[in-house]
N, C-alpha and C positions, 0 to 999 in steps of 0.2 A: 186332292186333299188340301185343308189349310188348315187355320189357324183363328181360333177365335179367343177374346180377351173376356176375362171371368173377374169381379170385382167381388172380394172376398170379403169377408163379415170383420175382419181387422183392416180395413182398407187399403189393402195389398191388391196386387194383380196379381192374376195369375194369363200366361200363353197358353193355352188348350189347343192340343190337336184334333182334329176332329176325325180321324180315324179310331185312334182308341181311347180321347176322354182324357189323354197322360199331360200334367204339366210340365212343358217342357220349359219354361222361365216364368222364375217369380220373382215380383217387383216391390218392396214398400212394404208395408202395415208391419206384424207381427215378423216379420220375415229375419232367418240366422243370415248371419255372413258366410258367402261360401269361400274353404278354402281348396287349394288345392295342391296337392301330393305331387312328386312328380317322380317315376321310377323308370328305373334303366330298360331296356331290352335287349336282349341279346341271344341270338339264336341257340337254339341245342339241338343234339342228334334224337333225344329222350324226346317220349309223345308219354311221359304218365302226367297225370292231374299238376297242375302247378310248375310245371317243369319251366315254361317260357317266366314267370315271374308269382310271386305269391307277396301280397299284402295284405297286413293285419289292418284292423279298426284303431288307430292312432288315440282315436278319444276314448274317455269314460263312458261313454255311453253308445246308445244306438245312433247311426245316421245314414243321412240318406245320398248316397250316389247322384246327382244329378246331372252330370255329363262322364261319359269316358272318351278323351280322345286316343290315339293310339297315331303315334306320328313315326311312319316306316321312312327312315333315313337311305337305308338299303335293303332292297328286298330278300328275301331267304331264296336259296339257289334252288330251291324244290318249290314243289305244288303245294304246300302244305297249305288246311285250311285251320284257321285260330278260332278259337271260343278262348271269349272273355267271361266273366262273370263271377257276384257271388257264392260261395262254396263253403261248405261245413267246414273243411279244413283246407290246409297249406297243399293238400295232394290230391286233392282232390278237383278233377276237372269240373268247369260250369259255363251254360252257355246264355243266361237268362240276360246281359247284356248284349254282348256281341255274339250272335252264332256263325261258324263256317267263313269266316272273314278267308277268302284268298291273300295269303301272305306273302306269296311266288308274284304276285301280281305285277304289282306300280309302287313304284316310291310315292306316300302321299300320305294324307293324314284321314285315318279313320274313326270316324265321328259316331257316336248314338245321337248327334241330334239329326241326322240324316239315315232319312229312313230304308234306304238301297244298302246302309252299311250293316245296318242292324240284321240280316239274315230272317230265317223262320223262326227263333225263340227269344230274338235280342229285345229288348227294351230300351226307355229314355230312360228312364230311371230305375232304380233298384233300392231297399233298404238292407239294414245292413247293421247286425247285432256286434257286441263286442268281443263273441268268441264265433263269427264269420273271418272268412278271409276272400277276397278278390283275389282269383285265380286268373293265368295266361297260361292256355294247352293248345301245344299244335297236333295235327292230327296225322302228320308226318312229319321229319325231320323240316328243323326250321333253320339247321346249320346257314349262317352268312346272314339272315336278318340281323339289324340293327336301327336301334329308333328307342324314342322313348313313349311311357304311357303317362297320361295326364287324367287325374283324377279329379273333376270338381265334387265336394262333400258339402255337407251341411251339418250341425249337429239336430238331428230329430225334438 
C-alpha cells in the first residue's frame, strides 16, 4: 500500500491512500485549521456504549474527524477489545473509527493513521454532525487502563 498526492482545484493537497481513496492529510488551498481535543481515559468495569469516554461536537457545526489517536499510558488488566467511533449518542457504542483495538495489549499510542490499528470497520476519517457524539466502549472490562484520546477536527 502507499500513498499518492492529489492537487485539489483550491490548490491544496491532499495525501491519498491508495487502498481506499481516504485522505489522510490535507495541505494548503481552501483548507480549515485543525484543531484538537484532548480527553482523559480511564478504565471502567462497564462494556455499555460510551462507558470508556463520550465527546460531543465542540463546534456549531458539522466536522470532520481527521485523525484519532488514542495514547495507552497503562494498559487495562483484562483482554478488553475498544471500539472507538462516531455514535448517535453518549451510550451508544461505535466502531467506524477504531474497531476491536486490543486494549490488554501494550502501552502505546493507537493511531487511525495506521492501518493495523484501525481493525475491520475503523476508518482515517469520519464526519461528524452537531448532535453525534464520539464514543470509547470496551467490549470487556477495561478496569486499570489509562491514557489519553487525541482528537484532530476540522470544521466541515
Amino acid at each position: 500500500m502507499g500513498t499518492n498526492i492529489r492537487q485539489r482545484a483550491d490548490g491544496g493537497l491532499d495525501f491519498v491512500q491508495d487502498s481506499d481513496s481516504q485522505a489522510v492529510q490535507t495541505i494548503g488551498g481552501g483548507y480549515k485549521a485543525i484543531k484538537v481535543a484532548k480527553v482523559a481515559l480511564a478504565g471502567v468495569a462497564a462494556t455499555t456504549g460510551g462507558a470508556l469516554f463520550a465527546w460531543a461536537n465542540p463546534e456549531n457545526a458539522t466536522i470532520i474527524i481527521d485523525r484519532l489517536q488514542i495514547d495507552i499510558t497503562t494498559k487495562s488488566t483484562g483482554a478488553a477489545a475498544g471500539d472507538f467511533g462516531v455514535a448517535t449518542d453518549a451510550t451508544t457504542s461505535s466502531d467506524n473509527l477504531i474497531d476491536g483495538y486490543a486494549l490488554g495489549g501494550t502501552e502505546k499510542v493507537v493511531d487511525t493513521m495506521l492501518t493495523a490499528d484501525l481493525g475491520t470497520n475503523g476508518k482515517v476519517n469520519q464526519k461528524m454532525t452537531t448532535s453525534q457524539v464520539l464514543t470509547g466502549t470496551g467490549g470487556a472490562t477495561t478496569v486499570g487502563l489509562v491514557g489519553n484520546v487525541y482528537i484532530h477536527y476540522h470544521i466541515a
